[in-house]
LUMGULO-109903 format. One record per residue (C-alpha): residue number from 1; x, y, z. Coordinates in Angstrom, 3 decimals. Example, Ala and Ser with C-alpha at 12.3 -4.5 7.8 and 13.67 -1.06 7.14 Angstrom:
pos/xx/yy/zz
1/12.300/-4.500/7.800
2/13.670/-1.060/7.140
END
This chain:
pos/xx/yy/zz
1/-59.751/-1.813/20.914
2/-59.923/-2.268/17.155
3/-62.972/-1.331/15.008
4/-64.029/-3.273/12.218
5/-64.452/-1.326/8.426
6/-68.666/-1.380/9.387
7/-67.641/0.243/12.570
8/-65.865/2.488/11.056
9/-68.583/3.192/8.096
10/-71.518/3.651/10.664
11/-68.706/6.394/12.639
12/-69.569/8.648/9.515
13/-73.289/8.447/9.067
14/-73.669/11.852/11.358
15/-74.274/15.613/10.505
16/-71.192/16.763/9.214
17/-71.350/19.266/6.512
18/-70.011/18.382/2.939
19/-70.434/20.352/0.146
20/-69.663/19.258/-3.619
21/-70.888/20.178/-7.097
22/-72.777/23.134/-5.093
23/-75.087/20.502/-2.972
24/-74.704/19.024/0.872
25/-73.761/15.313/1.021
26/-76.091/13.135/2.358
27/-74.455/10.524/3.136
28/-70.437/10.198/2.407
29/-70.440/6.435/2.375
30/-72.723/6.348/-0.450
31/-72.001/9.171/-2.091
32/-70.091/8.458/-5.634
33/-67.249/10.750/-4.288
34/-66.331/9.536/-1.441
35/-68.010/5.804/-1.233
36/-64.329/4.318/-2.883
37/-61.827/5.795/-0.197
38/-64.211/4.911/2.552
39/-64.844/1.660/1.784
40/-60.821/1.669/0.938
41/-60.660/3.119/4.721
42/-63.186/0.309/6.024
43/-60.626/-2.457/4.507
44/-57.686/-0.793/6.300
45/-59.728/-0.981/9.461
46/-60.981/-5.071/8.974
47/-57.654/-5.865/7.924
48/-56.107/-4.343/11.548
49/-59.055/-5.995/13.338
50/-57.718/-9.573/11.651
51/-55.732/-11.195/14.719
52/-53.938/-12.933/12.108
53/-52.341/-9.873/10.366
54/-50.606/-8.590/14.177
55/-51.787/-5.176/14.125
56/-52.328/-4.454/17.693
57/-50.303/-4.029/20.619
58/-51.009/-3.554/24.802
59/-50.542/-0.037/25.614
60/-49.194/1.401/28.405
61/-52.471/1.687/30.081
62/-53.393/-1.992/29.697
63/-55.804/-1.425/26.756
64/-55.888/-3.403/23.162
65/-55.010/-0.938/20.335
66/-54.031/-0.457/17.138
67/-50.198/-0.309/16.211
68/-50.726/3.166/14.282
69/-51.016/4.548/18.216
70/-47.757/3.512/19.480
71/-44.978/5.620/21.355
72/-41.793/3.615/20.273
73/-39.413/3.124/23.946
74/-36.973/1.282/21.507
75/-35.636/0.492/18.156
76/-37.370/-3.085/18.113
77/-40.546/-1.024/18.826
78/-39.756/1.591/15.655
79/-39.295/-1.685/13.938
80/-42.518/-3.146/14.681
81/-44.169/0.082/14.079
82/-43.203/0.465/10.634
83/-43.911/-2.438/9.419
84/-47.653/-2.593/10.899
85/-47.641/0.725/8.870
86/-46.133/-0.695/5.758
87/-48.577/-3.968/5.999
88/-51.659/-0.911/5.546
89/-49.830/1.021/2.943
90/-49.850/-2.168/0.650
91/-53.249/-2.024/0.872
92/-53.694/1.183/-0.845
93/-50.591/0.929/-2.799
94/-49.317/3.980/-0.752
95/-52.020/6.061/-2.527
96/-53.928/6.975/0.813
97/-51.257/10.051/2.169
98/-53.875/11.040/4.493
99/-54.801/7.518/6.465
100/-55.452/7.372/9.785
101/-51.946/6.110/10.705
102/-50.660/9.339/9.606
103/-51.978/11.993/12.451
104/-52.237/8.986/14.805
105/-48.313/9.046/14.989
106/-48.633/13.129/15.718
107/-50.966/12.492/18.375
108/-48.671/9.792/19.595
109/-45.926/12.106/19.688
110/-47.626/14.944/21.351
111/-48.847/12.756/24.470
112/-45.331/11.336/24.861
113/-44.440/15.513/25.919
114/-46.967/16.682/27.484
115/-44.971/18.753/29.238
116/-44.599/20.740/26.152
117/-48.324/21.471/26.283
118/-47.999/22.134/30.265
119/-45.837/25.738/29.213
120/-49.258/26.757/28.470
121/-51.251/25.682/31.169
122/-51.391/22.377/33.101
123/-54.934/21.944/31.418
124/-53.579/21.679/28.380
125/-51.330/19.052/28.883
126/-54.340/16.712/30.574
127/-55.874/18.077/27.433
128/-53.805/16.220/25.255
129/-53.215/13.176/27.039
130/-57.249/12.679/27.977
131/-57.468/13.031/23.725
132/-54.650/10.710/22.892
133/-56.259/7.673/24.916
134/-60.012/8.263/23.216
135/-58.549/8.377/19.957
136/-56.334/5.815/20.547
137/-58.494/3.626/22.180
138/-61.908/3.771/20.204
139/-59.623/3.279/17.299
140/-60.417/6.633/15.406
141/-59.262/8.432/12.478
142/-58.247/12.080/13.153
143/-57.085/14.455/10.371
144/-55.306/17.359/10.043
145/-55.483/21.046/8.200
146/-52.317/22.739/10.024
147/-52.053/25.382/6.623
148/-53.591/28.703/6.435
149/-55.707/29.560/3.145
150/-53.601/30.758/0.143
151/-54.968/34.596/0.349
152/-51.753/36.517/1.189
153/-48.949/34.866/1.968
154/-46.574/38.025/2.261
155/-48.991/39.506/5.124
156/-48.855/37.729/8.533
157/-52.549/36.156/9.887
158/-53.628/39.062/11.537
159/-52.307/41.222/8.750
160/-54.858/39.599/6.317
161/-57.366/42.362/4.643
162/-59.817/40.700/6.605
163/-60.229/39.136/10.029
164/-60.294/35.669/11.028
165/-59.502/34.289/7.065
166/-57.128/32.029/8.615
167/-58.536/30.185/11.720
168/-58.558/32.481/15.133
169/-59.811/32.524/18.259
170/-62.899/34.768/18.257
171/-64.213/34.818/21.443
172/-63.269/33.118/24.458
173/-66.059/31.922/26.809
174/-65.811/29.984/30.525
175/-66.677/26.906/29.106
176/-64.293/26.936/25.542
177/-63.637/28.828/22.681
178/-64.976/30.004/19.561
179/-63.125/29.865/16.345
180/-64.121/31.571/12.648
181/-62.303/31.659/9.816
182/-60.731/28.637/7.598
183/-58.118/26.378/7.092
184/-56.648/24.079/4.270
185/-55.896/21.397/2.889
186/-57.965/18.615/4.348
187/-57.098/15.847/2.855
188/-59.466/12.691/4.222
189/-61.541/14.602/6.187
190/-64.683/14.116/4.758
191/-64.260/10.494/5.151
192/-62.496/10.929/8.910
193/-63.456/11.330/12.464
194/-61.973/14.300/14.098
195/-59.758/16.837/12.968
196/-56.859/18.209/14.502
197/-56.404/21.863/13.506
198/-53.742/23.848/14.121
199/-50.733/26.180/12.272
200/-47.655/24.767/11.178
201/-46.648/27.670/9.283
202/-44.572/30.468/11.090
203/-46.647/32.988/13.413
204/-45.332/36.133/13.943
205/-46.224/38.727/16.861
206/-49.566/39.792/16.362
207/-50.546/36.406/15.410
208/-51.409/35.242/18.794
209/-55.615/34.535/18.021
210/-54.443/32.338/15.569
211/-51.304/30.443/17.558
212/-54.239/27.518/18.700
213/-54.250/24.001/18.523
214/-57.363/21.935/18.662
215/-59.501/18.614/17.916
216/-62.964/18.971/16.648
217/-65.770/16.170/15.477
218/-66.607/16.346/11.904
219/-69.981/16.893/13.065
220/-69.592/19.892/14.817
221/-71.973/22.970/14.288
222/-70.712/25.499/12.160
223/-67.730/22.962/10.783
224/-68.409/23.052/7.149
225/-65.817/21.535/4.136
226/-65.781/22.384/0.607
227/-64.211/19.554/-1.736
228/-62.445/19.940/-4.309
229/-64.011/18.053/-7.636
230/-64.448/14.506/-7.441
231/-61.782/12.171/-9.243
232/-63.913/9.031/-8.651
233/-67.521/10.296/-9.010
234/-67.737/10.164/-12.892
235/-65.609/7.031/-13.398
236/-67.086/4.118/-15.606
237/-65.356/1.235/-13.675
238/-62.886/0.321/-11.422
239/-61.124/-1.921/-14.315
240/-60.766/1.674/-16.008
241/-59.574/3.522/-13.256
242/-58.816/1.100/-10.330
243/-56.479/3.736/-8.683
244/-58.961/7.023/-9.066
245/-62.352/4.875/-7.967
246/-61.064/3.463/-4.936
247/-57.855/5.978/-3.603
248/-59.190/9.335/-4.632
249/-58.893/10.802/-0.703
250/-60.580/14.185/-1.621
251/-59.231/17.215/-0.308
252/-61.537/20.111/0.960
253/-61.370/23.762/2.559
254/-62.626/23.447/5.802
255/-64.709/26.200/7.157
256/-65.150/27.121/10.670
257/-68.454/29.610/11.093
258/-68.256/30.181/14.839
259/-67.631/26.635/15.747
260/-67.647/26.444/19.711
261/-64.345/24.221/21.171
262/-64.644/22.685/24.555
263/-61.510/23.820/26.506
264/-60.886/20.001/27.030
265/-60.355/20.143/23.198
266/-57.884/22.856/23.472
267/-54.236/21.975/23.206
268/-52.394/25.206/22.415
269/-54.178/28.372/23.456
270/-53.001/31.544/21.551
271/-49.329/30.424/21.800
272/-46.987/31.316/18.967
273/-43.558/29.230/20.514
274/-46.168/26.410/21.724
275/-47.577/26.180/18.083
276/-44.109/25.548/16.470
277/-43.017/23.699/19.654
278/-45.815/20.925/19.613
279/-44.544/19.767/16.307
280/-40.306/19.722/16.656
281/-40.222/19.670/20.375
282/-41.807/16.493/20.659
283/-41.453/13.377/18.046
284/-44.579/14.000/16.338
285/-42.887/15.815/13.363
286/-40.982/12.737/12.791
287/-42.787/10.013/14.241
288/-45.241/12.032/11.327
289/-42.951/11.554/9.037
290/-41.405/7.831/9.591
291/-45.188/6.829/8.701
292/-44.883/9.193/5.327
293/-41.751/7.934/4.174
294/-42.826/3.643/5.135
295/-45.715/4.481/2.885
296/-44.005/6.254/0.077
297/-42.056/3.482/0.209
298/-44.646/1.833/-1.039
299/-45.572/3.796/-3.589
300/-42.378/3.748/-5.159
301/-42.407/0.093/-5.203
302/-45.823/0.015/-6.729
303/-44.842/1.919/-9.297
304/-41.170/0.077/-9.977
305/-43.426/-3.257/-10.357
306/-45.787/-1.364/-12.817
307/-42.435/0.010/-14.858
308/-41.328/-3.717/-14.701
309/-44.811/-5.340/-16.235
310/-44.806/-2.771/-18.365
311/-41.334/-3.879/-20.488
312/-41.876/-7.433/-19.967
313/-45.341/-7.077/-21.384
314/-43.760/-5.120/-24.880
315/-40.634/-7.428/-24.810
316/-38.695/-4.514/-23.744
317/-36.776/-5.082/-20.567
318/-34.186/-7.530/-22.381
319/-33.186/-3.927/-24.233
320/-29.714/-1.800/-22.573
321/-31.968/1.026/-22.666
322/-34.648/0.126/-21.054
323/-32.844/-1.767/-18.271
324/-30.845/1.099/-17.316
325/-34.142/3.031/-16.905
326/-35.649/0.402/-14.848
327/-31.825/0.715/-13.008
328/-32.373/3.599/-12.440
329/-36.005/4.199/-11.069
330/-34.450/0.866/-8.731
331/-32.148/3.002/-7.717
332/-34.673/5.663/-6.413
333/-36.540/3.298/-4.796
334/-33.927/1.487/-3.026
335/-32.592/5.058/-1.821
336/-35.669/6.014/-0.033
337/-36.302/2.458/1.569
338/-32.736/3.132/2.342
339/-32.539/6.348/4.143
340/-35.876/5.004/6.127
341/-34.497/2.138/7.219
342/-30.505/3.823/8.191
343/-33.251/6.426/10.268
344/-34.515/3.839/11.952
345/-31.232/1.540/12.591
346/-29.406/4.853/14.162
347/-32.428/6.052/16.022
348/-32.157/8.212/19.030
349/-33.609/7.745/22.861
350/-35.181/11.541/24.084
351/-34.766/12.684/27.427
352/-38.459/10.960/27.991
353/-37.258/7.686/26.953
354/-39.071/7.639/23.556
355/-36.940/6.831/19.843
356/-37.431/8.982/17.242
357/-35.792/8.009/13.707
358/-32.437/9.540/13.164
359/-33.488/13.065/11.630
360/-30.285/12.991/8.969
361/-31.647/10.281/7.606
362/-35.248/10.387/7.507
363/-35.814/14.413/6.769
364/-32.596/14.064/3.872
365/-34.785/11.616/1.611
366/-38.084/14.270/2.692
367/-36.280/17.025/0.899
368/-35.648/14.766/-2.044
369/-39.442/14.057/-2.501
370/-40.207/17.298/-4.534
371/-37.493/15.421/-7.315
372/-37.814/12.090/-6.447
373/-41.761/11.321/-7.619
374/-41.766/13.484/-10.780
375/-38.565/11.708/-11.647
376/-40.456/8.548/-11.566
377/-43.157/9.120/-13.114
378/-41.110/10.687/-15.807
379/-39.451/7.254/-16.363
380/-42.388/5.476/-16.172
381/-44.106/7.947/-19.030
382/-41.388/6.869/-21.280
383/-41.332/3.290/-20.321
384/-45.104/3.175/-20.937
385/-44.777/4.950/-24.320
386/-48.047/5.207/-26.637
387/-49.200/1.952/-25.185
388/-51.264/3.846/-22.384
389/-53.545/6.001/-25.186
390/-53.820/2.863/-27.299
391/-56.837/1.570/-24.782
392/-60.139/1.274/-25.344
393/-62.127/3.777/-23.520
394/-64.074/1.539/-21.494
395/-64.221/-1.847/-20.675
396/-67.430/-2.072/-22.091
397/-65.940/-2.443/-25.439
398/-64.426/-5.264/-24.484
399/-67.539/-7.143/-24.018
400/-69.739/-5.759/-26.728
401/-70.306/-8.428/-29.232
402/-69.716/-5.710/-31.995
403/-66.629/-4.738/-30.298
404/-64.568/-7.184/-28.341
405/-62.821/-9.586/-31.211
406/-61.355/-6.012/-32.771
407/-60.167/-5.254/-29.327
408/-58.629/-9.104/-28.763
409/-57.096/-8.768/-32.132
410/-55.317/-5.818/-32.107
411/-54.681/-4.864/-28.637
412/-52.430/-7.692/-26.876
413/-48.823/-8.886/-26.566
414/-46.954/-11.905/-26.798
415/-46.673/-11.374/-23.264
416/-49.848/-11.488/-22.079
417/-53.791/-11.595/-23.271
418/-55.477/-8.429/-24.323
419/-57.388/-8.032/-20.853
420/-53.771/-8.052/-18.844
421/-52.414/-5.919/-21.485
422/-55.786/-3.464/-20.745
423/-55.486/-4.034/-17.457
424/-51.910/-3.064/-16.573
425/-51.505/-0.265/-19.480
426/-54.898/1.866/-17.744
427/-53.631/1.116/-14.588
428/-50.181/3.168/-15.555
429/-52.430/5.953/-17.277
430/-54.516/6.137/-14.075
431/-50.904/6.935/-11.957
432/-49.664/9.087/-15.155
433/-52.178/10.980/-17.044
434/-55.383/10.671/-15.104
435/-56.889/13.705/-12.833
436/-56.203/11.311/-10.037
437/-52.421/10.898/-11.461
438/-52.042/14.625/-11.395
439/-53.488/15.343/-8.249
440/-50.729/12.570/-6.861
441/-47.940/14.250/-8.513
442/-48.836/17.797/-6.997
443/-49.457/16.294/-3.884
444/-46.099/14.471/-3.168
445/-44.522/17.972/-4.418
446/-45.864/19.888/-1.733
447/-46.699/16.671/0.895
448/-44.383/18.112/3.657
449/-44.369/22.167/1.992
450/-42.793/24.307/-0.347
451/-39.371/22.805/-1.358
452/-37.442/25.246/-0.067
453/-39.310/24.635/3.464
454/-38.902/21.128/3.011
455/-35.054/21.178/3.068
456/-34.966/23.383/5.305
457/-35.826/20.436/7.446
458/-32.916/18.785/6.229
459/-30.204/21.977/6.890
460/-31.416/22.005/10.360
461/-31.026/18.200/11.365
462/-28.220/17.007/8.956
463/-25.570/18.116/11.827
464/-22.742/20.285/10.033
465/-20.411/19.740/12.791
466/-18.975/16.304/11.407
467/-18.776/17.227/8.160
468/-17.036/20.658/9.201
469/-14.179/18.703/11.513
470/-13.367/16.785/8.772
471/-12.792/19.335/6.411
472/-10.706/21.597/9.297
473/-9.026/18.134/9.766
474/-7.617/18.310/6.482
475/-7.109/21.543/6.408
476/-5.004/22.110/9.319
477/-2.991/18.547/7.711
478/-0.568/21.141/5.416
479/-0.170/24.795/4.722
480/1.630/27.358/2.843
481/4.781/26.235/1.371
482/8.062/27.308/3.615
483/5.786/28.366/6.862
484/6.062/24.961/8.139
485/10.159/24.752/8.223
486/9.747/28.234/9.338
487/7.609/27.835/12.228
488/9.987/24.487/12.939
489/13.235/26.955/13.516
490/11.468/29.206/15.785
491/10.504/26.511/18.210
492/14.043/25.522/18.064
493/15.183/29.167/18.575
494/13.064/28.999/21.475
495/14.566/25.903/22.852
END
């Protein structure tokens, strides 16, 4: 089934533990933090519940669900996929990175192989099938935080100074596990259902209490997040910050104080191969990572249109200049859309029968990312110009009788009135110079890792070997003067 948005808003009226500015949240669906991105959340989940927009499919069990669930058998079905995907990313302007789509296509890609899970134990594999079907089916958003905490990182997990900083297992009971320790970076998880927690980074041997992989409720005892500060809370208005009041996602330090885990919650059980083989093994990297690229997609369109208003708003764009900047940020644009759509065209069938986008493709515009957004916003900063601090600082001066006939006056264009020139120029300077905007630009630097990590994803599934024969082709095409004609004669002489 679908939910609607209520649904979906009543789902986080519960127990869970949120801490920020030093006090527990209430109630995150009122809160000023966190009441924009769930209500932003709640119109994702109305709009999929709208027969008319064609966001559901029949699953392979017979049920109604939501597209963000499905296990591709074929490139028609990648098709479909992404653009049920692409139809919510419009909706936030590809601002939301951590929407539910996003670990619904891991989860998707780990019950497609359970027989990855089954190396473990054959529970684990039933594990992750029974948890597929109830998210998938009660239409739930799951999160993830798959990092360890930044205390260390030249010491391995169970190198740390301390025990159980990092997530572990710390004691093991007939009826589940209990884990301590924490884990970062949740991004939507105040605002989410379940998390998924696990360890993407590598393990090494002595790491085994921490090689687990697990779902939790957000209401779980001893489950407690920290958020980072609020980029929405202290905003005067959505027509000042439309991007930071309704997109701002939140991103908290999750805290597990002896939090108990059901065994039928238990997908990886102290299992350093099994942790790094639930991501590559099966298509949930990638299927991961088809939904990241359709909605920083997006994005980047977003942002060419606001680059494009922008000069035709200062009578710019008819300038050589400017056009080959907006040329330019085109051209970034179009390459991403392009690489996502040549991974999907040349997709590849697994031995289980499910498609996974072609890996050259998709993870070789992933290791662009880290230059690909500040490059853009770069553009857009000079496209923009002093226009974005020449604003008023809040709306309400443009309806204070005292006020608004100096603001009419003196800030418009011949393109448009002063409110669309307000409008659009602190819509920019929420994207360029806002908290929110800097959050955004950190975040799409590190969305998939550390750069180097990041193309290393791109070394390992470019495949060398093509590019290799047709260098040895050429290669073996001539050589060194007067060895040919020699080599010629001794054939002869052997003749």
């Amino acid at each position: 089934m679908t939910r609607t948005g209520k649904q979906y808003l009543d789902s986080l009226k519960d127990n869970r533990c949120v801490y920020i500015g030093g006090e527990r949240v209430e109630d995150v669906t009122t809160h000023p933090a966190f009441a924009g991105i769930a209500q932003s959340f709640a119109g994702l989940y109305d709009y999929a519940a709208n027969p008319e927009n064609d966001m559901t499919y029949i699953t392979e069990d017979g049920t109604v669900a939501n597209k963000i669930y499905m296990m591709p058998k074929s490139r028609e079905d990648l098709a479909v996929r992404r653009e049920a995907i692409a139809k919510w990313a419009r909706q936030t302007c590809g601002f939301a990175g951590r929407s539910p789509d996003h670990v619904a296509s891991f989860l998707a890609g780990f019950a497609s192989h359970p027989e990855v899970f089954a190396r473990g134990g054959e529970r684990y594999q039933e594990n992750v099938q029974r948890f597929y079907k109830y998210a998938r089916d009660n239409d739930l958003f799951v999160t993830y935080v798959i990092i360890p905490p930044q205390i260390d990182r030249s010491k391995a997990a169970h190198e740390q100074e301390e025990k159980y900083l990092p997530v572990g297992v710390y004691e093991e009971k007939q009826d589940g596990i209990v884990v301590r320790g924490s884990q970062m970076l949740g991004t939507s998880s105040a605002v989410s259902n379940y998390l998924f927690v696990s360890c993407i980074t590598p393990l090494r041997p002595g790491d085994e209490d921490y090689a687990v992989s697990f779902v939790v409720p957000m209401d779980a005892p001893g489950l407690k997040m920290y958020a980072r500060p609020s980029f929405a809370a202290d905003k005067p208005s959505t027509f000042d910050y439309p991007l930071s009041t309704r997109f701002d996602e939140s991103d908290s330090l999750l805290v597990f104080d002896d939090v108990f885990i059901p065994w039928e919650n238990v997908f990886v059980y102290k299992n350093i191969d099994l942790c790094r083989a639930q991501f590559h093994e099966t298509p949930a990297h990638i299927w991961g990572n088809n939904q990241a690229q359709t909605r920083f997609t997006t994005k980047l369109k977003f942002l060419l249109g606001i680059a494009r208003k922008i000069t035709e708003m200062n009578g710019t764009d008819r300038f050589p200049q400017v056009q080959e900047k907006l040329g330019e940020l085109a051209s970034l644009a179009s390459s991403v859309e392009a690489a996502l759509l040549a991974s999907e065209y040349s997709c590849i069938t697994d031995k289980n029968g499910m498609v996974r986008p072609n890996p050259r493709f998709l993870y070789g515009v992933v290791g662009m990312q880290d230059y690909l957004y500040p490059t853009v916003i770069k553009i857009l900063r000079e496209l923009a110009g002093g226009g974005v601090l020449q604003v008023p600082s809040s709306y309400k001066e443009m309806v204070n009788p005292e006020t608004k006939d100096d603001i009419r006056r003196y800030i418009r264009s011949s393109n448009g009135d002063s409110e669309q020139r307000i409008q659009l120029f602190k819509l920019a300077w929420d994207v360029i110079g806002s908290e929110f905007g800097g959050r955004h630009q950190q975040y799409e630097l590190f969305y998939n890792g550390a750069p180097f990590v990041v193309k290393g994803y791109s070394f390992r599934n470019y495949g060398y070997q093509e590019t290799v024969e047709l260098v040895d082709a050429f290669l073996a095409s001539y050589g060194l003067p007067g060895k040919e004609n020699s080599e010629t004669s001794d054939k002869v002489e052997q003749m």
